[in-house]
C-alpha positions in Angstrom: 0.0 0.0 0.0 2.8 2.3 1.0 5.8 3.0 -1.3 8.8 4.3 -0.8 10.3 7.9 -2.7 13.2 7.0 -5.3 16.2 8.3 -4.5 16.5 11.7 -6.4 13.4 12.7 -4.9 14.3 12.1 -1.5 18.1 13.8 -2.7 15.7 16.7 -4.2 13.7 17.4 -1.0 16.5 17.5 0.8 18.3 19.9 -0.9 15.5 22.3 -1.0 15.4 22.1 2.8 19.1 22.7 3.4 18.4 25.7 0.6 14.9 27.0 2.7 16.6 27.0 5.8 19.5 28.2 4.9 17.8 31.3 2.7 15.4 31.9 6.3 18.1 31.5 8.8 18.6 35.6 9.0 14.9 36.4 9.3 14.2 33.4 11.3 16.9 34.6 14.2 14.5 37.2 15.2 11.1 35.7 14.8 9.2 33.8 18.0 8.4 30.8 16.4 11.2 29.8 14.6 11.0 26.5 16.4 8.5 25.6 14.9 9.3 26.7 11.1 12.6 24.3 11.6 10.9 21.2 13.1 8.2 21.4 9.8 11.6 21.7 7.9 13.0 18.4 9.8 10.0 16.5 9.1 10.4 17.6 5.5 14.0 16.2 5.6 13.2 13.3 7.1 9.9 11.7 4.7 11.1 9.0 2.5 8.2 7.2 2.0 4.2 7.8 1.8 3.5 6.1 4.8 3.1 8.2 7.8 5.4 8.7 10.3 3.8 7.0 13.6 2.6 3.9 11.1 6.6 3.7 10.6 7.6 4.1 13.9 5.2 1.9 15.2 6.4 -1.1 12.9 10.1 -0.3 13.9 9.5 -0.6 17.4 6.8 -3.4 17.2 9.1 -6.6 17.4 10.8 -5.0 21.0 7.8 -6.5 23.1 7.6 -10.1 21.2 
């Protein structure tokens, strides 16, 4: 159901974070909420499949109880 992103999409998304944050890093030094601009831009990073992130997590960490 789920697929994973190929690799120059996941190389593309990437780079356009590093290039966001980078470009905001000067406004974002005065600004209140810059927290939470850089934790959207984290999960950004860190998406390479469709399948949501607690589905993943969940599966990872399902075999530490059996």
């Amino acid at each position: 159901m789920y697929q994973a992103y190929p690799r120059y999409k996941i190389v593309a998304r990437r780079t356009l974070v590093v290039l966001i944050g980078v470009l905001a890093l000067p406004v974002m030094l005065f600004r209140q909420d810059r927290a939470r601009f850089y934790s959207y831009l984290h999960r950004v990073w860190c998406k390479t499949s469709a399948k949501p992130v607690w589905l993943a997590q969940s599966e990872a960490g399902g075999g530490a109880f059996w």
